[in-house]
VOPAGU-2260 file (C-alpha; in pm, 1 decimal, decimal comma):
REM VOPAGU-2260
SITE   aa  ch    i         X         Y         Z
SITE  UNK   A    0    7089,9   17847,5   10217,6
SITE  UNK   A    1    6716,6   17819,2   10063,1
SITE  UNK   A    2    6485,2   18103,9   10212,6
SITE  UNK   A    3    6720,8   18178,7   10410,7
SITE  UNK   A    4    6753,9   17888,3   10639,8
SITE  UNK   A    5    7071,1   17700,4   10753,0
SITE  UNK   A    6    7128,1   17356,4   10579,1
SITE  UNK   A    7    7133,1   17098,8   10832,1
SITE  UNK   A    8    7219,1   16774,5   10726,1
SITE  UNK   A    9    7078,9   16497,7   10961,5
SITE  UNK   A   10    7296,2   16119,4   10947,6
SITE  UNK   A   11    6979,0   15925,7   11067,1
SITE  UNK   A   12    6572,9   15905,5   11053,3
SITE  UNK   A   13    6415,8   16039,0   11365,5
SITE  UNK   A   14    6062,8   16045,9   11485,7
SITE  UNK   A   15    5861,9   16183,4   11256,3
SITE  UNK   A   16    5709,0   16486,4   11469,5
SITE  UNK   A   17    6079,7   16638,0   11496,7
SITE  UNK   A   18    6141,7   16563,6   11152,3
SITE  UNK   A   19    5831,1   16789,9   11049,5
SITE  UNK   A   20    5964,8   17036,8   11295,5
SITE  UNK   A   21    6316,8   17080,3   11110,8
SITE  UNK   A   22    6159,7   17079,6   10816,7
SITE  UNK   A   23    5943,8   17378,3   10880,8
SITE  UNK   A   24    6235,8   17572,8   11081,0
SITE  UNK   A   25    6531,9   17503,9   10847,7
SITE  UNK   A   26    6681,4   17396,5   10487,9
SITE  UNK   A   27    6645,6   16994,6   10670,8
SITE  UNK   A   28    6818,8   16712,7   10477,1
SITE  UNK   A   29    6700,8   16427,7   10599,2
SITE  UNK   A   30    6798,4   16036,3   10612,7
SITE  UNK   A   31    6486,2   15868,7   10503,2
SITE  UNK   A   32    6626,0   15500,5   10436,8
SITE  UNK   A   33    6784,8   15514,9   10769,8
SITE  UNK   A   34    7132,9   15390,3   10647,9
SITE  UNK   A   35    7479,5   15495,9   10832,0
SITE  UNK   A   36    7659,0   15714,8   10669,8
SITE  UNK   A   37    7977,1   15662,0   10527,3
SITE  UNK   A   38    8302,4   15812,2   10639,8
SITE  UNK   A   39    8282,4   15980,8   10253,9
SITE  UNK   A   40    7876,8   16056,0   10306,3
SITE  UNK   A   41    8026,7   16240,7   10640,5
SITE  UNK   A   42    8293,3   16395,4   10466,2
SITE  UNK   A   43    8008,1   16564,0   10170,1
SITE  UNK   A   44    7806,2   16659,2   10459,3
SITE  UNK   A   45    8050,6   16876,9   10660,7
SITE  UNK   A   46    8139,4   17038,0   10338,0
SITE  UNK   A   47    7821,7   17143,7   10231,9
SITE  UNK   A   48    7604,7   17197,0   10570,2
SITE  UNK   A   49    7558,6   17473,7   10811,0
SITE  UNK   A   50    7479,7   17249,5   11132,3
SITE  UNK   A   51    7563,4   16850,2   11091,2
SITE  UNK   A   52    7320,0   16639,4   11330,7
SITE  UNK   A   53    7478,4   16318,4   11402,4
SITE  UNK   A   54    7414,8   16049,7   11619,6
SITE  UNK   A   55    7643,6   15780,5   11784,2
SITE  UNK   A   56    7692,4   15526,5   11496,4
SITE  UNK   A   57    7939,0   15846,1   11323,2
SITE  UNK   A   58    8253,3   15844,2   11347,7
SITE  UNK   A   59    8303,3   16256,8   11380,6
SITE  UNK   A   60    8698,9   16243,9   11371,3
SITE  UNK   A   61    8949,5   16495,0   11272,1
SITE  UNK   A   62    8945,2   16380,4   10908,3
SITE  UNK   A   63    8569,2   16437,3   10904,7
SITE  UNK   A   64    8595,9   16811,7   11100,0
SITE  UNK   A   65    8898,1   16917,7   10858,5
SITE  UNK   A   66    8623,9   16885,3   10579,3
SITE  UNK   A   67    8431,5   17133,1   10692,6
SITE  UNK   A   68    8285,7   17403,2   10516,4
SITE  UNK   A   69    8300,2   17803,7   10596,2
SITE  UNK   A   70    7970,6   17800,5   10640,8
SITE  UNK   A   71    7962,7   17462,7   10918,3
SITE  UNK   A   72    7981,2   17580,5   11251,6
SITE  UNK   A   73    7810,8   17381,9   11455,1
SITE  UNK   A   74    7767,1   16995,4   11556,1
SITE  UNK   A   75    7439,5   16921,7   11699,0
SITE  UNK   A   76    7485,6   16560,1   11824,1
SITE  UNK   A   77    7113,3   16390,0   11875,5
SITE  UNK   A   78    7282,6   16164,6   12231,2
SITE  UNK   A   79    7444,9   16280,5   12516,3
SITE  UNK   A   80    7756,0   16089,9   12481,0
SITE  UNK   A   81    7996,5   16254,2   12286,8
SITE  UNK   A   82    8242,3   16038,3   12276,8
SITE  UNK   A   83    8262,8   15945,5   11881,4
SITE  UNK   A   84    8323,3   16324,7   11812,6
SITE  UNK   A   85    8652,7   16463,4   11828,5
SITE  UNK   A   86    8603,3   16742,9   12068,6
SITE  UNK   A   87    8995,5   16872,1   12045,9
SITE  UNK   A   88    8946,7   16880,4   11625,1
SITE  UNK   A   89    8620,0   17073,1   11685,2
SITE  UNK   A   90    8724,6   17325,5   11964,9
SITE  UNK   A   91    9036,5   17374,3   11734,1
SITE  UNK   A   92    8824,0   17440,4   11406,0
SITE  UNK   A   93    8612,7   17669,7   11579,6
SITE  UNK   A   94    8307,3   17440,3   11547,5
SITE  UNK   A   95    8047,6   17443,7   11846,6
SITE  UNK   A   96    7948,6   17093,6   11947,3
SITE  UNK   A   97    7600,6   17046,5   12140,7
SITE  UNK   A   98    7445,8   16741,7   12320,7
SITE  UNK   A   99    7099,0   16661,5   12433,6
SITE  UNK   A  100    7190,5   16596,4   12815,6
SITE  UNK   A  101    6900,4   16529,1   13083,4
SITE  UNK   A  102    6639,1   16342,8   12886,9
SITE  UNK   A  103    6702,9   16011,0   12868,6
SITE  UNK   A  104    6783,5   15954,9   13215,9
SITE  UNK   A  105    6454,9   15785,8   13323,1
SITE  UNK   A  106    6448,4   15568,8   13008,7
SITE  UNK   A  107    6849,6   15468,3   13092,6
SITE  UNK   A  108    6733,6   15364,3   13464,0
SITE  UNK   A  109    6476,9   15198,1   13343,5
SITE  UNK   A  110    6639,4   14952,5   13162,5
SITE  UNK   A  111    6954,6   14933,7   13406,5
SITE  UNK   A  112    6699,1   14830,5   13639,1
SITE  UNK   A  113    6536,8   14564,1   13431,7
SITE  UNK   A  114    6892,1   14430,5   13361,9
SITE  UNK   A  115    6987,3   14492,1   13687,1
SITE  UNK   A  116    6694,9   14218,1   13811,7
SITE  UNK   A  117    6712,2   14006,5   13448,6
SITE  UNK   A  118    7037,6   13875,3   13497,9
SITE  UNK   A  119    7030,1   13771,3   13858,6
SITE  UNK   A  120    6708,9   13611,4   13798,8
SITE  UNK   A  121    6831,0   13412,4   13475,0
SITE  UNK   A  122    6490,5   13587,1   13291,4
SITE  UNK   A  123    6694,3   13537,2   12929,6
SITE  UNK   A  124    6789,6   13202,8   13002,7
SITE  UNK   A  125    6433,2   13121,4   13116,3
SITE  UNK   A  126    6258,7   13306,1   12812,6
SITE  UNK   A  127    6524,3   13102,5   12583,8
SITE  UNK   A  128    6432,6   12770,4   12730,2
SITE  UNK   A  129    6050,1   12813,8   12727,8
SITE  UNK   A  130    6002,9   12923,1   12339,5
SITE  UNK   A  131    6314,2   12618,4   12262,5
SITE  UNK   A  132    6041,4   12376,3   12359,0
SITE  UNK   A  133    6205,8   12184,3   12562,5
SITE  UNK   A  134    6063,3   12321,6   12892,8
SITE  UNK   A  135    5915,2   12024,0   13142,4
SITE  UNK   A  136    5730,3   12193,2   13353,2
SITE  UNK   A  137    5785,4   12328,2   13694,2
SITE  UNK   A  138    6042,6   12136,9   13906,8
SITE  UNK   A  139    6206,8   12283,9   14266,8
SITE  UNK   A  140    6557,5   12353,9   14119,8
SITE  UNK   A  141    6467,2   12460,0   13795,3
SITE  UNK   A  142    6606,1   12793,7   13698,5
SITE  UNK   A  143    6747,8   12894,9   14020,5
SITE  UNK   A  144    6865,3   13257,6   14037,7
SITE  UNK   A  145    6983,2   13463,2   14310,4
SITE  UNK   A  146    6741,2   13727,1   14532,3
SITE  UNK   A  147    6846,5   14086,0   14492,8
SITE  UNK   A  148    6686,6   14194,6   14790,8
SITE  UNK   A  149    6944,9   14294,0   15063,8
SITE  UNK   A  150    7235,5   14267,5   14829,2
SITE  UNK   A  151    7488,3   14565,1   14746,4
SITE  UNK   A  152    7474,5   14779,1   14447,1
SITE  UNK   A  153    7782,5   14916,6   14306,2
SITE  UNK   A  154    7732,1   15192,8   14081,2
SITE  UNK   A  155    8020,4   15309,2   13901,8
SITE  UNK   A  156    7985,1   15639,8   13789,1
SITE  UNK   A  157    7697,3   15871,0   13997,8
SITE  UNK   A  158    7578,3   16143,5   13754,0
SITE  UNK   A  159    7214,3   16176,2   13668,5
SITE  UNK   A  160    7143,5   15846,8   13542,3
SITE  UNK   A  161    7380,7   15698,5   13812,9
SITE  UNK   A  162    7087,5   15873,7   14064,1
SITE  UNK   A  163    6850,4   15771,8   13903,9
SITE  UNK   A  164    6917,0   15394,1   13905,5
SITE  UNK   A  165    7005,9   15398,0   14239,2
SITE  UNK   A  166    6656,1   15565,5   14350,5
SITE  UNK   A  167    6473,9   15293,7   14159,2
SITE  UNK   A  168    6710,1   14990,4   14362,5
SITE  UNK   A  169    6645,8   15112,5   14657,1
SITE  UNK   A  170    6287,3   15024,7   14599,7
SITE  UNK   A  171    6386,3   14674,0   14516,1
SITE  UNK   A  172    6586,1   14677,6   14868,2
SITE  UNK   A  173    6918,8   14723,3   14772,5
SITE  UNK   A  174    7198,5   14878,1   14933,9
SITE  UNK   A  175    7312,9   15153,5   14772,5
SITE  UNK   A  176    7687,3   15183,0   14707,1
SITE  UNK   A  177    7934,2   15379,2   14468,3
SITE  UNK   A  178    8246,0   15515,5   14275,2
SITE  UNK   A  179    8252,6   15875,8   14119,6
SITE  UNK   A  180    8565,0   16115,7   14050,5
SITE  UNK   A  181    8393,3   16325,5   14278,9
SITE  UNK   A  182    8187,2   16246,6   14626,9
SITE  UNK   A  183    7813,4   16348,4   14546,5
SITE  UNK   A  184    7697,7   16598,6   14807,8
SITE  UNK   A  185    7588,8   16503,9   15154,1
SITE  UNK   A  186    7217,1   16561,6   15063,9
SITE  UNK   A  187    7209,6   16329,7   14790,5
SITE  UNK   A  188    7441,7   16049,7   14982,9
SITE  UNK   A  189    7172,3   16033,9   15261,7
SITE  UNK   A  190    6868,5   16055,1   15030,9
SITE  UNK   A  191    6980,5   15753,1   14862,3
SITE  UNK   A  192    7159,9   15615,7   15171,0
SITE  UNK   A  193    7471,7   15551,4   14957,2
SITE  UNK   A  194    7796,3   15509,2   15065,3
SITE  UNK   A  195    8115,1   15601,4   14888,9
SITE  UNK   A  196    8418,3   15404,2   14786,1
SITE  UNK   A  197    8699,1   15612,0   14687,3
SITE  UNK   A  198    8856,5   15294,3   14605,5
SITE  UNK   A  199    8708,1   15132,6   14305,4
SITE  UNK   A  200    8879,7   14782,0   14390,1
SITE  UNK   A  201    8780,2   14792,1   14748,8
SITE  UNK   A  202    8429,1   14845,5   14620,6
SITE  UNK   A  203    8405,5   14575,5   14304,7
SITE  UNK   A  204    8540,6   14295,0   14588,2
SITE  UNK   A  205    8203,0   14430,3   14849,1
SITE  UNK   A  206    7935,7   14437,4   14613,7
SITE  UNK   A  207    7726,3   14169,4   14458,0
SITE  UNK   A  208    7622,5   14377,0   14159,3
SITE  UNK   A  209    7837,9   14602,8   13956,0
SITE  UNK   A  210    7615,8   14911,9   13756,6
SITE  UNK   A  211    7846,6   15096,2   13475,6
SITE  UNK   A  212    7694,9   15464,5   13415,5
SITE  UNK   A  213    8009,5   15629,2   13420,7
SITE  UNK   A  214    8076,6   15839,3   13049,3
SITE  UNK   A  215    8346,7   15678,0   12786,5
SITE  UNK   A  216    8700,6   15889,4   12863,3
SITE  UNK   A  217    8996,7   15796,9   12828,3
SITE  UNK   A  218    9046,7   15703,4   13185,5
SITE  UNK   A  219    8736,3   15479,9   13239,7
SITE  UNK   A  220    8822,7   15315,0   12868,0
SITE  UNK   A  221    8858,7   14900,9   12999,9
SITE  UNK   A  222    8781,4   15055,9   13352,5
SITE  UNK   A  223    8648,2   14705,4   13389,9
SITE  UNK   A  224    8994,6   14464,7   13339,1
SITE  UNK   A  225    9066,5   14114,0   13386,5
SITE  UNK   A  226    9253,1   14279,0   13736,1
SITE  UNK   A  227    8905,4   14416,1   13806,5
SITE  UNK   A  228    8675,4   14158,7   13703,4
SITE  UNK   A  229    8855,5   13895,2   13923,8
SITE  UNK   A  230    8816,5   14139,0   14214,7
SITE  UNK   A  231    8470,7   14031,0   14207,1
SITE  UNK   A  232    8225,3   13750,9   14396,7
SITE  UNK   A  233    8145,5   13432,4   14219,5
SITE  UNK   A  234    7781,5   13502,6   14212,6
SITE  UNK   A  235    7844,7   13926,1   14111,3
SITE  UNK   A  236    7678,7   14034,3   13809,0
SITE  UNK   A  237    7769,3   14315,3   13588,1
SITE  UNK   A  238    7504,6   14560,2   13460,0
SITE  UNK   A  239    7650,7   14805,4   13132,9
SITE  UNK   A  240    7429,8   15059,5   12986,5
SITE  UNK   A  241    7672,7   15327,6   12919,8
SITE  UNK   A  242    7934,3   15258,9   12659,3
SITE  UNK   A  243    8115,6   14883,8   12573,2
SITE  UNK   A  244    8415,6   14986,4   12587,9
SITE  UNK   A  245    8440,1   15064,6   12932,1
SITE  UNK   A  246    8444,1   14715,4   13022,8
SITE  UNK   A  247    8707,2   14469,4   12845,0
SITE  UNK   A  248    8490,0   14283,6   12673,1
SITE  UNK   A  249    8715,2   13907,4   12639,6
SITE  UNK   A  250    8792,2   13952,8   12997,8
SITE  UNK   A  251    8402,8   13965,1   13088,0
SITE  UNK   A  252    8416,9   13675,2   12841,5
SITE  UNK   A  253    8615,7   13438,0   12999,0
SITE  UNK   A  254    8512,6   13541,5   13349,5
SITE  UNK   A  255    8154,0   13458,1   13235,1
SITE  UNK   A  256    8255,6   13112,0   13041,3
SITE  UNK   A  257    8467,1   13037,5   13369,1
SITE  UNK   A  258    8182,0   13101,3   13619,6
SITE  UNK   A  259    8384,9   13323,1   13762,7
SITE  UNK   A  260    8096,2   13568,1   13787,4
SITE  UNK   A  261    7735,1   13497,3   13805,8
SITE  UNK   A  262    7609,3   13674,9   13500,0
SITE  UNK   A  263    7592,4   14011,7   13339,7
SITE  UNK   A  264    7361,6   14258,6   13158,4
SITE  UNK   A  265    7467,0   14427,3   12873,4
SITE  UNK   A  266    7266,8   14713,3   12642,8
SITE  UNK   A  267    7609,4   14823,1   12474,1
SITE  UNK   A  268    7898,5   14697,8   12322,4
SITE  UNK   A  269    8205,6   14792,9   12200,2
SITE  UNK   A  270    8226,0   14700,7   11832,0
SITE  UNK   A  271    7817,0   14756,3   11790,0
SITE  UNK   A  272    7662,8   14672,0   11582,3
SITE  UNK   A  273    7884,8   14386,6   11566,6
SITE  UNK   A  274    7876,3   14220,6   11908,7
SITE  UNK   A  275    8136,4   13970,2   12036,0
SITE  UNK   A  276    8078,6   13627,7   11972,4
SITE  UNK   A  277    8152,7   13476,5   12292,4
SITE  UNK   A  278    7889,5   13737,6   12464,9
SITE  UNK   A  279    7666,3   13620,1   12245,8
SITE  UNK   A  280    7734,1   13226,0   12342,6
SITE  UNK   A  281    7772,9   13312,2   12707,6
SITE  UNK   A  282    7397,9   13162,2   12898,1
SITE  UNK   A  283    7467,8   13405,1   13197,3
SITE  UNK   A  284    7445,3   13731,2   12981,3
SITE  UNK   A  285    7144,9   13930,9   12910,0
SITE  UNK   A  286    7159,1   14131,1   12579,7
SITE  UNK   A  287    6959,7   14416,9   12471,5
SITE  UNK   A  288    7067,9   14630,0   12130,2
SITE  UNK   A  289    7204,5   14962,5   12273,9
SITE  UNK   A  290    6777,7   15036,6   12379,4
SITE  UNK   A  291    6875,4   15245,9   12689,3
SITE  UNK   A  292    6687,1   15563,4   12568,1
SITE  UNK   A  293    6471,2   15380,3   12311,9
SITE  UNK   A  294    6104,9   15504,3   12409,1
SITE  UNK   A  295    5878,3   15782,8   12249,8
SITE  UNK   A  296    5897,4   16046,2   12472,2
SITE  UNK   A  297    6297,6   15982,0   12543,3
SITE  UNK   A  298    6366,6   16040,4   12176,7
SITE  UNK   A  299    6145,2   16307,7   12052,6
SITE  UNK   A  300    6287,0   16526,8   12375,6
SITE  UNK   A  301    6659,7   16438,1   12242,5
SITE  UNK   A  302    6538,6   16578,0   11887,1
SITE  UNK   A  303    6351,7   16896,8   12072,4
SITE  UNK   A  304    6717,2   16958,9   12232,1
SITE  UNK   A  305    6961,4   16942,8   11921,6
SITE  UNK   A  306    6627,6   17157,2   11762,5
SITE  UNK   A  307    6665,0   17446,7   12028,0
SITE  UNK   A  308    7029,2   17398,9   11993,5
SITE  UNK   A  309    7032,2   17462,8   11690,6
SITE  UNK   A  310    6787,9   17757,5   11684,0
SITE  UNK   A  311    6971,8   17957,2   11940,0
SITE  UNK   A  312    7315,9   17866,9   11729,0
SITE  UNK   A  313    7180,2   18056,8   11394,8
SITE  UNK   A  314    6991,5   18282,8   11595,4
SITE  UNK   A  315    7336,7   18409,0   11663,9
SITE  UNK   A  316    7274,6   18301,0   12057,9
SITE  UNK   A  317    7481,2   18037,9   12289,5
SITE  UNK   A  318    7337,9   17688,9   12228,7
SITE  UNK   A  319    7200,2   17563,2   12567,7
SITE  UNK   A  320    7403,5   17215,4   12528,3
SITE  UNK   A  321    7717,2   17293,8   12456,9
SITE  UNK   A  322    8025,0   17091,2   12548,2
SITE  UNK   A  323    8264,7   17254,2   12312,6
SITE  UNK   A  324    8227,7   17642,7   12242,8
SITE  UNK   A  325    8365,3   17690,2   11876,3
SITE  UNK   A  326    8213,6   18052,7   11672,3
SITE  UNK   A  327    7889,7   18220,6   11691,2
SITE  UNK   A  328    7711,3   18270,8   11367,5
């Protein structure tokens, strides 16, 4: 260590302001080109660190965790999804993994929401045809789309951001429906007015839109199946801000190239940053690049987190994140 300070070794640029604020707390080695690290750059990292601050482009696997120093101890992951770490490798290293849960739940529902009303109302489609040129004018069946108003809702998956979505399409006057592993309690049902489906295929065939916020496990991994996707209306659209793989991704193809669906909105995907080219061809998807939590205030409070994480870790107190409890310092 220099001064004293734990070397923490961070895999991407983040704002500036928490940047600053590692700097001044710890031995900070920082990305400043931005560039994903390698599997080898990973490798260097978790030999030589204290704390390793990745993100969700890492791959955090076994391999990666076996490298590990004596001194690393803890990974601080700068995301709530956890999902590209291997938790089982960590707990069984002894290395305490932290998230940054909580804060990017309005940000998430945000967008949801705006995908939730884009692809219904064709917005991509329309924003694609005005700046083509080819756009006429007005005419009375040009770029019909379908009201939301008074339609169902179908959230899959009713943890914060879950909530939060549905509290926002309420306001747009939609019924509230959903799917969790467990009911949500009778408080929050009636505030929201939501009614649960223990049966995910009795719900998907009810609703006309389809919300994924449920985490990437391996239970919920192609959740969304060719069997599921056909369980569907013929004007349903599917709404995916939580991980790409929960949804198979050629069977959303062909259901979108078929018109067997109305449309879908998708922020992630499973092979990002490579995205799958018949997504990308398909007129009834809107696509936004994995932006969920992309605002100012979402990601400095994600970089505040892994920094208090951190500073209770070497402090030699519990992180306040933790999802896998390895060694105290």
């Amino acid at each position: 260590m220099t001064s004293g300070k734990p070397l923490v070794v961070v895999t991407r640029k983040l704002p500036d302001q928490v940047e600053t604020r590692m700097m001044e707390l710890f031995d900070a080695r920082l990305n400043t080109d931005d560039h994903p690290f390698s599997q080898t750059e990973l490798v260097d990292a978790m030999g030589q660190a204290h704390v390793l601050v990745p993100t969700v482009t890492d791959t955090i696997d076994a391999h990666v965790i076996g490298a590990a120093g004596e001194n690393l101890k803890l990974i601080a992951n700068f995301g709530t999804g956890i999902n590209h770490v291997d938790l089982a490798a960590a707990e069984a290293g002894g290395v305490t993994v932290t998230n940054t849960p909580g804060v990017l739940t309005e940000d998430t529902a945000d967008l949801t929401m705006a995908l939730i009303l884009a692809a219904p109302r064709r917005i991509g489609e329309g924003e694609r045809l005005l700046r083509s040129g080819e756009w006429k004018g007005w005419a009375p069946t040009l770029m019909l789309g379908h009201r939301i108003a008074g339609k169902r809702l179908g959230i899959i998956g009713m943890g914060r951001i879950g909530q939060a979505v549905a509290r926002r399409a309420r306001g747009f006057g939609l019924a509230i429906h959903y799917h969790n592993r467990n009911r949500v309690p009778d408080a929050t049902e009636a505030e929201l007015e939501a009614t649960y489906w223990d049966d995910l295929d009795q719900m998907l065939a009810h609703v006309d839109i389809v919300s994924v916020n449920c985490p990437l496990t391996d239970e919920t991994r192609h959740l969304l199946n060719a069997e599921r996707l056909a369980l569907l209306q013929p004007h349903a659209v599917v709404v995916n801000t939580a991980r790409g793989e929960i949804i198979d991704e050629n069977a959303l193809a062909d259901a979108l190239e078929s018109g067997a669906i109305g449309g879908a909105g998708l922020d992630v995907f499973a092979g990002a940053p490579d995205v799958n080219s018949r997504l990308l061809a398909a007129k009834n998807a809107v696509l936004t690049p994995h932006m969920g939590s992309a605002t100012h205030a979402g990601r400095t409070a994600m970089g505040e987190k892994v920094i208090i994480n951190i500073k209770s870790f070497t402090d030699g107190n519990p992180a306040p994140d933790r999802v896998i409890e390895g060694v105290t310092t």
